[in-house]
C-alpha positions, 0 to 999 in steps of 0.5 A: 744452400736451400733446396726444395722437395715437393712430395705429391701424395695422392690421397682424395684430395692432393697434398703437397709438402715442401721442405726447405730446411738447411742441413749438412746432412740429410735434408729430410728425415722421418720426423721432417716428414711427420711434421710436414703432414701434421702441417699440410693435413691440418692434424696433430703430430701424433696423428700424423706419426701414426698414419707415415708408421702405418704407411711404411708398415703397410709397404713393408709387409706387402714387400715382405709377402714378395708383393709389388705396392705402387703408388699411383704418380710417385712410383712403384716399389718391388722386390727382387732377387739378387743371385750369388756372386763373387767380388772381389775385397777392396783392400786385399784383392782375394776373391769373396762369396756374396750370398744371394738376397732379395733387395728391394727396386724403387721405380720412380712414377710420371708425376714424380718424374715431372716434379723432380725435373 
């Protein structure tokens, strides 16, 4: 079964990338996404490697500094605190303590919203 992806990066001018690949496992990967703009912004994979690295670097720096990095459209990524807890061990049944952490929340956007539906 073939499935599309439409990915709207709002840039100066709009790119849209499509993905239509077949596969058992993950329909995109990193290096799917890195071909996908070489192709739409007409440059070269390595130029593209680096600007999807220096993206997901930018946002996970901004992320590490507790900051929010929202993307006009496609949507907001944030952090938050998780508190401690206690679950429960799924093959014993003996409570556990699961220590706090911070996690990382993905809001999507309108236009991501709208293009998914």
């Amino acid at each position: 079964m073939t499935e599309f992806i439409r990915l709207a990066i709002e840039a100066p001018t709009h790119v849209f990338l499509t993905f239509t690949k077949q596969r058992k496992g993950p329909l995109v990967n990193k290096q799917d996404l890195i071909e996908a703009v070489a192709k739409s912004a007409d440059i070269s994979k390595a130029a593209a490697t680096r600007a999807v690295n220096g993206a997901l670097s930018a946002i996970t720096t901004n992320l590490k500094k507790k900051q929010t990095v929202s993307l006009i459209g496609f949507g907001t990524f944030k952090t938050s605190h998780r508190a401690a807890r206690t679950g429960r061990n799924p093959q014993t049944g003996k409570a556990i303590k699961i220590k706090a952490s911070r996690v990382v929340k993905f809001k999507a956007g309108k236009a991501l919203k709208s293009a998914v539906k």
